[in-house]
N, C-alpha and C positions, 0 to 999 in steps of 0.2 A: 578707729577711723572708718568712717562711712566709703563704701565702694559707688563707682558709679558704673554705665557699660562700657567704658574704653578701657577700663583695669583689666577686660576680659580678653582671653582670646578666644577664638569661635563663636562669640558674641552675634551671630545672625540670622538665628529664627525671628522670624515676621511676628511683629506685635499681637500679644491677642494669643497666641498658639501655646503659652508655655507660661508661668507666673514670673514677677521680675526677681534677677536671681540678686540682685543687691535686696532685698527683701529677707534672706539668709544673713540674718544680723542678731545680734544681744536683743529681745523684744520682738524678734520677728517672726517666719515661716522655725518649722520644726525641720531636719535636714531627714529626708527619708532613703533609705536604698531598697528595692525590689529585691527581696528576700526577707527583709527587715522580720522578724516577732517582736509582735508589741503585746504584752501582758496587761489584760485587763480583769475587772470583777468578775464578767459573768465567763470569763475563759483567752485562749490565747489565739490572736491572729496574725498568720502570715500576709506583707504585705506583695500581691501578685501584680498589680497594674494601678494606673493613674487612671482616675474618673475625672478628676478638673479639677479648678481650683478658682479664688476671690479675694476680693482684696485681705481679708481676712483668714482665709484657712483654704489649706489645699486637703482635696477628698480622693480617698485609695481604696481600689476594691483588694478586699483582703479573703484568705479561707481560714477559713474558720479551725482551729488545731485537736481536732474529735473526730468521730468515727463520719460525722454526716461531711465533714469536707466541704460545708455551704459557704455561701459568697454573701460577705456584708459589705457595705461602705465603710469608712471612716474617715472620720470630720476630722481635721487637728488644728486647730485654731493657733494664730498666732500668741505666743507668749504673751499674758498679760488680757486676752482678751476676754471678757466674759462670756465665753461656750458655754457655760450651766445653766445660765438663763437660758437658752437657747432647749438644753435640756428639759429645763424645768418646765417650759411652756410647752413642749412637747408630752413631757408625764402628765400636764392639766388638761390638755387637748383628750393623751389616749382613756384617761378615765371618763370624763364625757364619751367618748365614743364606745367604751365598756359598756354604757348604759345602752346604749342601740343598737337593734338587732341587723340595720344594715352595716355592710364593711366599710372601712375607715376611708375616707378621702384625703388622711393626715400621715405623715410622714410615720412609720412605725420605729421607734425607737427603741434596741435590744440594749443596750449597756454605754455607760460614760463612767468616766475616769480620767485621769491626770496622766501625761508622761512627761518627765524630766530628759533634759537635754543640754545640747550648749547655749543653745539662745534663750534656756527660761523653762518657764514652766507654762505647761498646753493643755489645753482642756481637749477631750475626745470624749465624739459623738460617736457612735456604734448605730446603724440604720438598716434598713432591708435596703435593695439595690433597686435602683430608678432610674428608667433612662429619661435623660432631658427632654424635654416635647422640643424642646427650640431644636433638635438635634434629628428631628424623626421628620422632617419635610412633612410638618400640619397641611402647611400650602397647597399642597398638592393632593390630601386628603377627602375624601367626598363628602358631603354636608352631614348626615348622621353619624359620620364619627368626629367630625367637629361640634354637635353639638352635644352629643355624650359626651365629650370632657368638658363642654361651658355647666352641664349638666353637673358633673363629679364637681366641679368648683363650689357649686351654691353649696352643694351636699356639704363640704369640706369647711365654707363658714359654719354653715348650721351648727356642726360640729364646733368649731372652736367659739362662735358665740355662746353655745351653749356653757363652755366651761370658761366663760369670762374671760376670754382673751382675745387681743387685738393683734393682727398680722403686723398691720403694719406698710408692708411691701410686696403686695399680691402684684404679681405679674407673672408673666408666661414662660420670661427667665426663670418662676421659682416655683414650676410645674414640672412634674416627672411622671412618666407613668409605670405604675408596677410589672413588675417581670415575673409573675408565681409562677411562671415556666422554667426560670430559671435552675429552680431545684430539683427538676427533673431531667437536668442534661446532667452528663458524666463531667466531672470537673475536669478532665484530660482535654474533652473536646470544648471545653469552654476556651481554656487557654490558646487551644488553636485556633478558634475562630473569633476571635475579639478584635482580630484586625493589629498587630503589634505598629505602636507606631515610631517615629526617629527619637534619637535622646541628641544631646549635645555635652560634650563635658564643659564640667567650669574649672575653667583654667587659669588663675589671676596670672597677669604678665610680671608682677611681681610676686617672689614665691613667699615671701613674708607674710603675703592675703591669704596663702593656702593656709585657713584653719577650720579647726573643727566647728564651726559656723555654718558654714560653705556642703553643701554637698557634693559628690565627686560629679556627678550628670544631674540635668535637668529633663523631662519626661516628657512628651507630648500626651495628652489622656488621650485613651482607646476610643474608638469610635463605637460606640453603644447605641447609638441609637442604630446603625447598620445592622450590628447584631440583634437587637429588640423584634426587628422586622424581619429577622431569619428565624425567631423560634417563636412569636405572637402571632404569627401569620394572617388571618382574620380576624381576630380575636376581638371584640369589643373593649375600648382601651379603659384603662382604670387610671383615673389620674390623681395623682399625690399632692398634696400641696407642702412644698418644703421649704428651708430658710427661714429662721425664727428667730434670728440674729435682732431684729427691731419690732417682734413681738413685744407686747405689754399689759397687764393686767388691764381690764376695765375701770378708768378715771384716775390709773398711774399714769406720774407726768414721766415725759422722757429723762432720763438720765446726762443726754448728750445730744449730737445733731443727732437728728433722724433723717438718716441719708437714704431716704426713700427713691426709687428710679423716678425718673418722671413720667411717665407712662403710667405710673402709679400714685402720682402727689393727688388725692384730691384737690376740689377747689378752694375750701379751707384753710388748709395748710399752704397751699400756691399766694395768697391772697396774703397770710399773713406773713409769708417772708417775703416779697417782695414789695408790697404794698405798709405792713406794718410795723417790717423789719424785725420781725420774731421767728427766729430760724430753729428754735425746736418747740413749736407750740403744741399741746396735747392732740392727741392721735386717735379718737374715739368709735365705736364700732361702723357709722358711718361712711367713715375713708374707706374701707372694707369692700364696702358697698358700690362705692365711685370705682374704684379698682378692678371689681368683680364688672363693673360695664365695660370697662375700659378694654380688659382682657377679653371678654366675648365679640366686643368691636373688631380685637387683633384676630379673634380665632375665626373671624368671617370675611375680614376686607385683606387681610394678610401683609396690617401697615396698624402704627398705634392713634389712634384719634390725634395725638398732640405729638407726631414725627416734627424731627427737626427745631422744635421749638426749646429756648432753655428758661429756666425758673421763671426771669424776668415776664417775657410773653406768655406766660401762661392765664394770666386771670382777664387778659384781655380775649384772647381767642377762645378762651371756655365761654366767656359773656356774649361771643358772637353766633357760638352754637348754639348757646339757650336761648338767644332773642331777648332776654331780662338779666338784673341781676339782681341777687336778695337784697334785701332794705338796707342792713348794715355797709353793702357798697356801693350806696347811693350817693355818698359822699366823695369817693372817689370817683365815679363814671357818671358821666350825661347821661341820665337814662333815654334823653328823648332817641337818642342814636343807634336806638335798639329797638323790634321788634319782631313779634314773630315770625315778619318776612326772613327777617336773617336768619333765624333757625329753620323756617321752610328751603331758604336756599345750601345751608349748610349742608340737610340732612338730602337734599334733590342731590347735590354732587357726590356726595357719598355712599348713595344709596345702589350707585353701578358696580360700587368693590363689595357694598355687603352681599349684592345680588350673587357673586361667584362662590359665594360660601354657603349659598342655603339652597334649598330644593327648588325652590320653584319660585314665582311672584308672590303668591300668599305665603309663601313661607317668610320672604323677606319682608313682607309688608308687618309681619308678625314679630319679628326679629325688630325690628325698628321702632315697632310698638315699645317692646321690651324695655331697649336702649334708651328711648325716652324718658320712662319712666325711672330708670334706673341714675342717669348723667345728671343728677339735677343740682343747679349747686346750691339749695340751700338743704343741708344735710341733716335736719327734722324733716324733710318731706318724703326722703326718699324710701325705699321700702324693706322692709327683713329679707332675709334671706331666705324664710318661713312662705312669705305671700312670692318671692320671684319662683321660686320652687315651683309652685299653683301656676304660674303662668302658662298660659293656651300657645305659646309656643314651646311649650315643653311637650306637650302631651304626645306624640308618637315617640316620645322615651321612656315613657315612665314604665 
């Protein structure tokens, strides 16, 4: 029998802080305790703290059981879910970036495997340790080190373009930045300085719920990005692109939805679920591309171009930033109701929040450039990731 949160007692951490604990079911979350060893292929780790967690898998920073005593993530997917893909496009991605002599902007993946449990059986990702950008106040970050990480993103397609594979769900949510500092602290003083945070037990008000399902507490994850900024200190940031869950071969149809964020749907896909009623229609290196603007948008106005809006309104208010819309949705929209005053008015109101994220007025003029070129919605026109790289608003990073 399914639980809900009035089975519980203690039930009152604020949403959003902690994964849902009826989610601890036959099919569901893996039950973890801090202490935990979990055995894997490439060796054995202790599970030390909560890094986060999603609708699909909660992630643990673990040490490693050898003489280096190093810090990995681990992924544990809910029962049932396919983590190997997730995997596997991470092994296509790190061989592509094998061939390149710069460092990866792709998530480094050290080992997966299976653990068995009560609720099933879980696929586990093994990864280096990342802290979330969302978690590191970007906002308040000064404009060259916001555009070194829109920077590391192109770099990071390039990369998984190269090895044929499609994200999927590029967003800022699913950006992290590397900590190769990390290996240089003493594992002692990692522990003490990670910020420990509250637990809550799970306590069913009926004790017939207490099963081996359930885990005894529930974890808030550690504040890492607090920690990131106590041992990167100036450091020019390196950012990761992770979450591979709705990755896909080049011209593989989806399996299932593609529950892409909407901050991430291109126009494409916006267009054809709402307008054509095809809710997982192929996902091609293109969206990629929309994504990658979308994200540079967030990392300079410190808001997503399409806030507040849901699936439905989405092909509408893309059609009023471009001024046009491709041919194919001529048939849906007026075109006469569109031009490119409304993308001049668009990008005039917007152009005050991108201005707080870049240097100067040329700089934002250049930035905007960028964007343009990059938002477009008919997705043959838009550009590799090869020519955004080249772009003259890059140039005092390269």
């Amino acid at each position: 029998m399914s639980l809900n949160s009035g089975d519980f007692h203690y039930y009152s951490i604020p949403e959003g802080l902690v994964e849902e604990v009826t989610r601890y079911e036959p099919g569901g979350f893996h039950p973890v305790v801090i202490g935990d060893i979990i055995e894997g292929y490439a060796g054995h780790y202790r599970i030390m703290h909560k890094l986060g967690f999603g609708t699909y898998a909660t992630v643990w920073l673990a040490q490693r059981i050898d003489q280096s005593r190093g810090f990995v993530a681990l992924k544990i997917t809910t029962s049932g879910d396919q983590g190997h893909r997730e995997a596997d496009m991470l092994d296509a991605a790190a061989a592509a970036a094998r061939a390149d002599s710069e460092p990866s902007n792709i998530l480094t993946s050290l080992d997966k495997f299976q653990v068995h449990g009560p609720n099933g059986t879980h696929a586990v990702l093994v990864t280096e340790v990342v802290a979330p950008l969302t978690s590191l106040g970007f906002r308040h970050q000064p404009p060259r080190w916001r555009k070194l990480v829109a920077y590391g993103l192109v770099k990071a397609l390039i990369q998984l373009h190269e090895a044929e594979v499609v994200h999927g769900d590029l967003h800022l949510g699913n950006v992290g930045l590397a900590m190769p500092q990390l290996a240089e602290q003493n594992p002692d003083d990692v522990m003490q300085d990670i910020y420990h945070c509250e637990i809550t037990l799970v306590l069913p008000r009926n004790p017939i719920n207490q099963t081996p399902s359930l885990p005894p507490y529930v974890l808030e994850p550690c504040k890492l990005g607090m920690y990131y900024h106590q041992i990167a200190g100036s450091a020019d940031p390196q950012p990761k692109l992770y979450d591979f869950g709705n990755a896909r071969r080049f011209g593989e149809s989806p399996s299932g939805y593609n529950a892409c964020a909407i901050e991430a749907c291109p126009p494409e896909v916006a267009y054809a679920r709402a307008v054509d009623g095809i809710f997982s229609p192929p996902v091609e290196p293109p969206a990629d591309i929309w994504a990658l603007g979308t994200a540079i948008f967030e990392l300079l106005a410190a808001f997503t171009p399409f806030r507040g809006l849901g699936s439905v309104g989405l092909p509408e208010y893309m059609a009023r930033m471009a001024g046009h819309v491709p041919a194919q949705w001529s048939a849906w929209w007026e075109t006469e109701s569109l031009s490119p005053v409304c993308a001049d008015e668009w990008w005039g109101e917007n152009r005050p929040y991108i201005r707080r994220g870049c240097a100067n007025d040329d700089d934002t003029e250049a930035a905007i450039r960028l964007l343009k070129k990059i938002l477009l919605l008919d997705p043959c026109a838009r550009p590799s990731p090869e020519e955004i790289i080249r772009d003259p608003w890059f140039q005092d990073v390269v």
